[in-house]
Biotite code that builds the C-alpha atoms (Angstrom):
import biotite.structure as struc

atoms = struc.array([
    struc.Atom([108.225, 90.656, 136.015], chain_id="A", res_id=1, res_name="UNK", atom_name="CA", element="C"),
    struc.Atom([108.311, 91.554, 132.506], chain_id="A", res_id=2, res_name="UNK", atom_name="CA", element="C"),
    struc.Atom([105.409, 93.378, 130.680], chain_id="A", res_id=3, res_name="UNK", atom_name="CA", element="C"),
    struc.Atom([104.143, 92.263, 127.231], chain_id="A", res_id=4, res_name="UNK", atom_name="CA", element="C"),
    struc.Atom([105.073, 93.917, 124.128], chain_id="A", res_id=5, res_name="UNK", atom_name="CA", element="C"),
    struc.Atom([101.591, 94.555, 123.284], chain_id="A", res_id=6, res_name="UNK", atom_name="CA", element="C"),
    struc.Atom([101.418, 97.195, 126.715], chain_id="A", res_id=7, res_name="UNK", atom_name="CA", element="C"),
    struc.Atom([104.258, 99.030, 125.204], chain_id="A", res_id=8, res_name="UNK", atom_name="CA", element="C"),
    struc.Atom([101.733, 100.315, 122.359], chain_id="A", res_id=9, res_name="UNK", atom_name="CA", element="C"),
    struc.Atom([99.552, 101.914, 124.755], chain_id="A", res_id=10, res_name="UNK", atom_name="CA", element="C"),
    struc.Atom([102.640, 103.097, 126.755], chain_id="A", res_id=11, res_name="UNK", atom_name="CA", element="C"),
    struc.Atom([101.955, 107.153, 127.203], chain_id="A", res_id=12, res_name="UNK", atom_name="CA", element="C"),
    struc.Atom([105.040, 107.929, 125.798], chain_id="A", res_id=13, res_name="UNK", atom_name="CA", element="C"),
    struc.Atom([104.655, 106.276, 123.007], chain_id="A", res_id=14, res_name="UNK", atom_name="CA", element="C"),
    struc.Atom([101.265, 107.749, 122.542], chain_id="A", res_id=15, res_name="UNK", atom_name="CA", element="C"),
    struc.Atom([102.844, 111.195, 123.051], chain_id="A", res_id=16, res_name="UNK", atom_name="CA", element="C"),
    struc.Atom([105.329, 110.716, 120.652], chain_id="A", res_id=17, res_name="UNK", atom_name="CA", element="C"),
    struc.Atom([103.584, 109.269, 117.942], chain_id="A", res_id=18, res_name="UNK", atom_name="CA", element="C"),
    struc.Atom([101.221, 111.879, 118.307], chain_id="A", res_id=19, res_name="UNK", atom_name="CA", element="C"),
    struc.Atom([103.998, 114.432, 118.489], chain_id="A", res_id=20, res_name="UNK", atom_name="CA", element="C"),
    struc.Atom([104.760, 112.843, 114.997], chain_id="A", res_id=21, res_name="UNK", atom_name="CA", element="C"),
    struc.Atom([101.633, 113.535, 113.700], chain_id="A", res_id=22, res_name="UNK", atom_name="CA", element="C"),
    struc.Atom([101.455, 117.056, 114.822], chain_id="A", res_id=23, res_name="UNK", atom_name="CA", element="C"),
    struc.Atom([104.725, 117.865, 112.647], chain_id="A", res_id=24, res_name="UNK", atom_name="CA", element="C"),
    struc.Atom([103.327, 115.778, 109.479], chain_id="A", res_id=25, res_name="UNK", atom_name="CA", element="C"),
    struc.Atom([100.370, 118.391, 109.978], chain_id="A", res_id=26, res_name="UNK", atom_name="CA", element="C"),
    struc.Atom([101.975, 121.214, 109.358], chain_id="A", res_id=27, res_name="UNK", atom_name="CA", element="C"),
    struc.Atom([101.614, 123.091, 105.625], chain_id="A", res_id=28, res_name="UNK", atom_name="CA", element="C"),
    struc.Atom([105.674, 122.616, 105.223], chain_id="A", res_id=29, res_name="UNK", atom_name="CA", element="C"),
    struc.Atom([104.926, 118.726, 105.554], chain_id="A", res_id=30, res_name="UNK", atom_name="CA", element="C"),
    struc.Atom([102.110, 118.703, 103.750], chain_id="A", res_id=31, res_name="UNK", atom_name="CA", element="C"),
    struc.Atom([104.096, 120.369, 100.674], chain_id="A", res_id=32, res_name="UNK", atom_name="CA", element="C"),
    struc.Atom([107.177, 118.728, 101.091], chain_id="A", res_id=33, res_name="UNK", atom_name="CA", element="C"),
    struc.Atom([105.536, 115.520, 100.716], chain_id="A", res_id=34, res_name="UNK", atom_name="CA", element="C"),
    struc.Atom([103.201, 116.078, 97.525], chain_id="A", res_id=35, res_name="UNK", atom_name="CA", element="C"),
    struc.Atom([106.548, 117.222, 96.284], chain_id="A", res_id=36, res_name="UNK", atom_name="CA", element="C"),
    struc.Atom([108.164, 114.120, 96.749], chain_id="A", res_id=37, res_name="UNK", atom_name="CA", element="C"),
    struc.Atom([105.218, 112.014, 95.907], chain_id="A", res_id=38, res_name="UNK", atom_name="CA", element="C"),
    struc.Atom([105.221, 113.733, 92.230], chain_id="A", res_id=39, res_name="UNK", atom_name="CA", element="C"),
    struc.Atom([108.876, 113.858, 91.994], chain_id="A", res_id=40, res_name="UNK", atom_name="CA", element="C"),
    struc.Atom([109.110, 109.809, 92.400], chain_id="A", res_id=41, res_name="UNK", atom_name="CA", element="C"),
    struc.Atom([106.330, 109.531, 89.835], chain_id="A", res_id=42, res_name="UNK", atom_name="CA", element="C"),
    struc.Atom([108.188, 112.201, 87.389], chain_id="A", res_id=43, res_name="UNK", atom_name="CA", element="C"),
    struc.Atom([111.466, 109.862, 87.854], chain_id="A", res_id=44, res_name="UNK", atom_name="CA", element="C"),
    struc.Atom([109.686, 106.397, 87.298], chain_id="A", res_id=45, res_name="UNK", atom_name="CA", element="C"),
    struc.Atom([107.610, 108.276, 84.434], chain_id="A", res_id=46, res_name="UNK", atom_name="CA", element="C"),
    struc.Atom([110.772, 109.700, 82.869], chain_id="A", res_id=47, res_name="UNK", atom_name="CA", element="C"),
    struc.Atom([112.045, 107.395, 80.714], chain_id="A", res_id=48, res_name="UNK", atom_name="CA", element="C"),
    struc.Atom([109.451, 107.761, 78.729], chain_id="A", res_id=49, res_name="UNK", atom_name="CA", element="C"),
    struc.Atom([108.646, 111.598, 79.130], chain_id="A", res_id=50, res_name="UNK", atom_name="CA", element="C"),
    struc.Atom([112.472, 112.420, 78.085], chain_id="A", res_id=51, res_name="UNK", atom_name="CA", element="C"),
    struc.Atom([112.230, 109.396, 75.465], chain_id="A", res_id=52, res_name="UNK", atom_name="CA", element="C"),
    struc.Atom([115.882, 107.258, 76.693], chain_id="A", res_id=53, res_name="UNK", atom_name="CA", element="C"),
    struc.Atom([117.285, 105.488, 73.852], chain_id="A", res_id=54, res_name="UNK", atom_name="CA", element="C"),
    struc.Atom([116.836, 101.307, 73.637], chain_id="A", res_id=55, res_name="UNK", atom_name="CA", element="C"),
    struc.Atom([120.025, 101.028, 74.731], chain_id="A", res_id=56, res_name="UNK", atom_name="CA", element="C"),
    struc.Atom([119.537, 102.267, 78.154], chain_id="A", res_id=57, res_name="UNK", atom_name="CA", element="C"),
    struc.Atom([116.688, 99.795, 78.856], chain_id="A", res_id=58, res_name="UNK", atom_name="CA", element="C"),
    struc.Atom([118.543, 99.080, 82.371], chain_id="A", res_id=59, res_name="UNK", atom_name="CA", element="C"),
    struc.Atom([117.973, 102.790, 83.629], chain_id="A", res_id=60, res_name="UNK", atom_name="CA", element="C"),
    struc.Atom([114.593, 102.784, 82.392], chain_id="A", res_id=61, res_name="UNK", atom_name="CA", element="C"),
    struc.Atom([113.921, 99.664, 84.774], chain_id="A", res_id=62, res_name="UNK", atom_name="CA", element="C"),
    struc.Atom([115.995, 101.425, 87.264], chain_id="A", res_id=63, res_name="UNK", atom_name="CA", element="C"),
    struc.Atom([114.347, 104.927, 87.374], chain_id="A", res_id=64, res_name="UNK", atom_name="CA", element="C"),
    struc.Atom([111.085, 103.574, 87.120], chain_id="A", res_id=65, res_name="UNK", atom_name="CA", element="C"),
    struc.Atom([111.543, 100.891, 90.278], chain_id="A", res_id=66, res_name="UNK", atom_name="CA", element="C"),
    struc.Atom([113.470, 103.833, 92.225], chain_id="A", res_id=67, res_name="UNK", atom_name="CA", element="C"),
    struc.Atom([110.512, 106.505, 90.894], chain_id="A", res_id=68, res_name="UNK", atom_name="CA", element="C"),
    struc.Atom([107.799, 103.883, 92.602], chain_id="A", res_id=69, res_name="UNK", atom_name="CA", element="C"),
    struc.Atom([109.836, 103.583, 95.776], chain_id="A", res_id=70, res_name="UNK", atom_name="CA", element="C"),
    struc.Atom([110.106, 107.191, 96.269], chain_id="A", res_id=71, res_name="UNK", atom_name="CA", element="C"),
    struc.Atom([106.547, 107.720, 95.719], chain_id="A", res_id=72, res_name="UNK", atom_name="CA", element="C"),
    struc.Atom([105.719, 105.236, 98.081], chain_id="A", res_id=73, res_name="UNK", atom_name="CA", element="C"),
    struc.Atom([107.443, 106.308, 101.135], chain_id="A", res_id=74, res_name="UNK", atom_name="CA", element="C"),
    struc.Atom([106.873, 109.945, 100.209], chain_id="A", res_id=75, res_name="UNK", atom_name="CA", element="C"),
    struc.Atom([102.407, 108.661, 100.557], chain_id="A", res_id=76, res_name="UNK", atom_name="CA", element="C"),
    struc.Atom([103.757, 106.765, 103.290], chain_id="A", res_id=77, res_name="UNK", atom_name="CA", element="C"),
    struc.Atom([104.829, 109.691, 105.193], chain_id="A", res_id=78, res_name="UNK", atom_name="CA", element="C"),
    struc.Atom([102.133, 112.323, 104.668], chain_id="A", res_id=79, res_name="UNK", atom_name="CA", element="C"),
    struc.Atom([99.351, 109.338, 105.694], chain_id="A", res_id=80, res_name="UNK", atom_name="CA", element="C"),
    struc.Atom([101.459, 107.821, 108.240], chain_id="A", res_id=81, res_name="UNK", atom_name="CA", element="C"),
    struc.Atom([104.017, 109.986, 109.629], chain_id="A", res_id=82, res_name="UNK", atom_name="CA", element="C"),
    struc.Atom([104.474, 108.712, 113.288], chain_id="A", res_id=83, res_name="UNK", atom_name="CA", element="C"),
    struc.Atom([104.886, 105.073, 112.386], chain_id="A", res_id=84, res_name="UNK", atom_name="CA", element="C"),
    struc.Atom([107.271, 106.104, 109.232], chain_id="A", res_id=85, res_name="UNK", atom_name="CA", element="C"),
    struc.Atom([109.321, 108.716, 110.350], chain_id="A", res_id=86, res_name="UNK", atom_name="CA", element="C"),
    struc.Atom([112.684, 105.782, 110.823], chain_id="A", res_id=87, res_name="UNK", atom_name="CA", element="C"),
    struc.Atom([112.492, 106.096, 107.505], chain_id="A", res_id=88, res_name="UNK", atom_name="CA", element="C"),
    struc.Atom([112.458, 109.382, 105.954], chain_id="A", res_id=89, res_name="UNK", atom_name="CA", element="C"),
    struc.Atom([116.775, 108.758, 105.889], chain_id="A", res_id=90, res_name="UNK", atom_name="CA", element="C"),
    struc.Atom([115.643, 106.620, 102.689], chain_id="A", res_id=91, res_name="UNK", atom_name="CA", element="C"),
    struc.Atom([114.750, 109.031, 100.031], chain_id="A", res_id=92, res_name="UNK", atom_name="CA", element="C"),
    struc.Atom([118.135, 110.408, 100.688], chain_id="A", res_id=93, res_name="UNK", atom_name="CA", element="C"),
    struc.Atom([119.892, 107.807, 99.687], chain_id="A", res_id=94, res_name="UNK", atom_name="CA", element="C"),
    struc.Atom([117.613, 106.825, 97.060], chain_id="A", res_id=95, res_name="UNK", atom_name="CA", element="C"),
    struc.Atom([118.144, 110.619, 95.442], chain_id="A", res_id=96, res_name="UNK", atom_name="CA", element="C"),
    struc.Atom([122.082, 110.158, 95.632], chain_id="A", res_id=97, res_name="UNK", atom_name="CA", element="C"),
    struc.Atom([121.106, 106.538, 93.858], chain_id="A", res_id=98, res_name="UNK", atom_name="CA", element="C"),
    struc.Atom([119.747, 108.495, 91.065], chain_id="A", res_id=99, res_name="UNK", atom_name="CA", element="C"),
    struc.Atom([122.446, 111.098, 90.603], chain_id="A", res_id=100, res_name="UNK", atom_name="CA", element="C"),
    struc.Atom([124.685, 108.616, 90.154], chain_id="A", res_id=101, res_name="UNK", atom_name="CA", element="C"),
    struc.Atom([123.016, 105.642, 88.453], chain_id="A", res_id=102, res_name="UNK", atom_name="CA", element="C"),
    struc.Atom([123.505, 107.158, 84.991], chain_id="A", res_id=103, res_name="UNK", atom_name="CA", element="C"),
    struc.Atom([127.074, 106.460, 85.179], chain_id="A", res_id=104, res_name="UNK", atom_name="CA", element="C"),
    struc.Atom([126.931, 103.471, 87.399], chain_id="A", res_id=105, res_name="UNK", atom_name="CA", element="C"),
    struc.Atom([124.923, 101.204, 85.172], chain_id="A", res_id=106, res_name="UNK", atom_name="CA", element="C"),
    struc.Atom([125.672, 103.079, 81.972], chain_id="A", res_id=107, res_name="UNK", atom_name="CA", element="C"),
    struc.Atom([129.534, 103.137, 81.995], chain_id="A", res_id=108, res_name="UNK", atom_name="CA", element="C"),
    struc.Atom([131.104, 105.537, 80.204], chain_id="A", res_id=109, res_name="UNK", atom_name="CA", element="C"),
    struc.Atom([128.483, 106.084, 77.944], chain_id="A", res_id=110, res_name="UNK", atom_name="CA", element="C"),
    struc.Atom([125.117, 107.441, 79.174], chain_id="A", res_id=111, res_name="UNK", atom_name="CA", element="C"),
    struc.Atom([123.092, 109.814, 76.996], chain_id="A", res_id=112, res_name="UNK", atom_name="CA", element="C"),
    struc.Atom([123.241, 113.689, 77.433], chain_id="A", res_id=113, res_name="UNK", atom_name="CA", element="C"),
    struc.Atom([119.171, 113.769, 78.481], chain_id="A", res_id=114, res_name="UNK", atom_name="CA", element="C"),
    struc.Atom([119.623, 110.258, 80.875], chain_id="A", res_id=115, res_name="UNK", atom_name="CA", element="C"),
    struc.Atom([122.458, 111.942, 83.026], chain_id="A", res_id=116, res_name="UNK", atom_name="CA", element="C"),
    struc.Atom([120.922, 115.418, 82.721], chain_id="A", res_id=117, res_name="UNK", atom_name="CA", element="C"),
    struc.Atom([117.433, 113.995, 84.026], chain_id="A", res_id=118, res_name="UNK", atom_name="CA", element="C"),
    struc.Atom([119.053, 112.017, 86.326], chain_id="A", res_id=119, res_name="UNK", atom_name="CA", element="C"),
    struc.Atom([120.965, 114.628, 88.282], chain_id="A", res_id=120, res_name="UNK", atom_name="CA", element="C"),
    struc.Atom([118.099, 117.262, 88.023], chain_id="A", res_id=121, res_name="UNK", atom_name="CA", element="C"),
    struc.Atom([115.518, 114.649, 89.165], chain_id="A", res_id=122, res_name="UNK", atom_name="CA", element="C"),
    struc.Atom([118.261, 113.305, 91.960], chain_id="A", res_id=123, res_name="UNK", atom_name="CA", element="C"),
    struc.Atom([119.163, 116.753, 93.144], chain_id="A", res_id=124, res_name="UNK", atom_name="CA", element="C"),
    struc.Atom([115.175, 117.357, 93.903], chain_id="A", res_id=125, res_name="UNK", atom_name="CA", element="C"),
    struc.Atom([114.521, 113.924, 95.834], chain_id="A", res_id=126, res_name="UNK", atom_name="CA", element="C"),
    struc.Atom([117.807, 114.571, 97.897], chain_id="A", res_id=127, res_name="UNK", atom_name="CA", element="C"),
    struc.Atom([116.865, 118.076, 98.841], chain_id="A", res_id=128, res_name="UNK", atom_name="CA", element="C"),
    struc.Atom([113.186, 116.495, 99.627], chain_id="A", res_id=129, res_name="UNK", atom_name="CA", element="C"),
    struc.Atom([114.478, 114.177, 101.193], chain_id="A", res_id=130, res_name="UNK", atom_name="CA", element="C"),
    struc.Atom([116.497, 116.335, 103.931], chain_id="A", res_id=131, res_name="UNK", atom_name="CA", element="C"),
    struc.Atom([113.294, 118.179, 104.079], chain_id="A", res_id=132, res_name="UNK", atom_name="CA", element="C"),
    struc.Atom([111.272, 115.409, 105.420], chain_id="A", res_id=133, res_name="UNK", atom_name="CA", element="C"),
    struc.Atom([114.107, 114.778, 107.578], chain_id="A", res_id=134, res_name="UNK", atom_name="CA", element="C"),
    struc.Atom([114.172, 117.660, 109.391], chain_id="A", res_id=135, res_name="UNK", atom_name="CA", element="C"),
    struc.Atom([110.222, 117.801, 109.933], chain_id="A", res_id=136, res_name="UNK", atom_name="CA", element="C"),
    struc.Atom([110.808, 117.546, 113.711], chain_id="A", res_id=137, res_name="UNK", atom_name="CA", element="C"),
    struc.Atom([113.112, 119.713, 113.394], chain_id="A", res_id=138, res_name="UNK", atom_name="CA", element="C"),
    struc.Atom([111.044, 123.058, 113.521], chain_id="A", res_id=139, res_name="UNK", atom_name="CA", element="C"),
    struc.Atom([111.199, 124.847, 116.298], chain_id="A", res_id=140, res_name="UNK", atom_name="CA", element="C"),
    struc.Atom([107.460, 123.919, 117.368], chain_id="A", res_id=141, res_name="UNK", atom_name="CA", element="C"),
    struc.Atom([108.498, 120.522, 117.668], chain_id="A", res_id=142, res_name="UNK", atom_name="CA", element="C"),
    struc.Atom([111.731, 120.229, 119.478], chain_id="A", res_id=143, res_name="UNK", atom_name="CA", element="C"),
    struc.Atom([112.878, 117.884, 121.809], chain_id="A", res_id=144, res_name="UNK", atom_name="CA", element="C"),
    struc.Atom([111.467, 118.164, 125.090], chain_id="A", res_id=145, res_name="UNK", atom_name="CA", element="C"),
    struc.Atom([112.381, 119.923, 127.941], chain_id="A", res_id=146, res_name="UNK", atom_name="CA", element="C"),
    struc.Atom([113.375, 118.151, 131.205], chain_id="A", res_id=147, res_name="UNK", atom_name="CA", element="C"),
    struc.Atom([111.132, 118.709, 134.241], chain_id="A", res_id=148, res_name="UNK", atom_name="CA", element="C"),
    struc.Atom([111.699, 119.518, 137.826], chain_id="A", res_id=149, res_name="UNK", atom_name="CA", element="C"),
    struc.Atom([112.042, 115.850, 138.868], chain_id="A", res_id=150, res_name="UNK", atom_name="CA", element="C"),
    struc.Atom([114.388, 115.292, 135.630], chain_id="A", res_id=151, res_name="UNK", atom_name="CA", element="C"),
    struc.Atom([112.149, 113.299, 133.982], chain_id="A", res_id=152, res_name="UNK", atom_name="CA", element="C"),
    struc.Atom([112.304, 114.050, 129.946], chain_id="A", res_id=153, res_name="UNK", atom_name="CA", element="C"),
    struc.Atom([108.807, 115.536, 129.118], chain_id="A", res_id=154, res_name="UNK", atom_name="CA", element="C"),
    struc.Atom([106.654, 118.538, 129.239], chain_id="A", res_id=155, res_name="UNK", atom_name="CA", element="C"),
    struc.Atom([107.661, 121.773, 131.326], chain_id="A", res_id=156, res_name="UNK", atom_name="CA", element="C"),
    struc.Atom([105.974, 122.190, 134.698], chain_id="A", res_id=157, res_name="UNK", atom_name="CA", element="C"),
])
């Protein structure tokens, strides 16, 4: 007999995960990493304007600014919902490297000095966020767990 999917969300390990989740979102490292990334996703989709691009690079404007917004948005994402979107905290990684690159990639060969320097300042920061987040469960506090005397993956006895 097969059980519902809706019992799985009240399944105790899922509980104690998610709330294992939580716990590590809680923590003052989370809490700053975060508001970190949150502000630097507004700074990139702001930046177009606060470093002034030239008309001709209308495309990273659109770019920064869509990228800057997604950011931003999984950065609020994680410090309000951590256990449901911790599959995703892999994202802002990429989206970083994105940026880094992006001058170049939709430029060409000819990208303003102050695009590709705010670009790879601005992309270095989300990346290193980025990991950051990643590695929230990381801390020693939240490790995986130990197996107990029945070898069953949970708590300690």
């Amino acid at each position: 007999m097969t059980r519902p999917i809706a019992d799985l969300e009240q399944h105790p390990d899922i509980l104690e995960l998610r709330a294992n989740y939580d716990r590590a979102a809680e923590t003052p490292t989370a809490h700053i990493t975060d508001g970190a990334l949150v502000l630097a996703g507004l700074y990139l989709a702001l930046s177009p304007w606060i470093v002034g691009f030239p008309g001709t690079e209308r495309d990273l404007a659109v770019n920064n600014f869509i990228v800057g917004l997604a950011v931003s948005l999984l950065a609020f994402s994680f410090a309000v919902a951590y256990g449901r979107t911790h599959g995703l905290t892999w994202v802002p990684v990429v989206l970083g490297v994105w940026t880094f690159v992006a001058s170049w990639v939709i430029l060409g060969a000819h990208p303003s000095g102050g695009a590709i320097a705010n670009n790879i300042i601005i992309g270095v920061i989300t990346i290193a966020l980025g990991l950051m987040t990643m590695m929230t469960l990381r801390q020693p506090s939240f490790r995986g767990r130990e197996r107990n005397r029945r070898g069953r993956v949970g708590r300690a006895e």
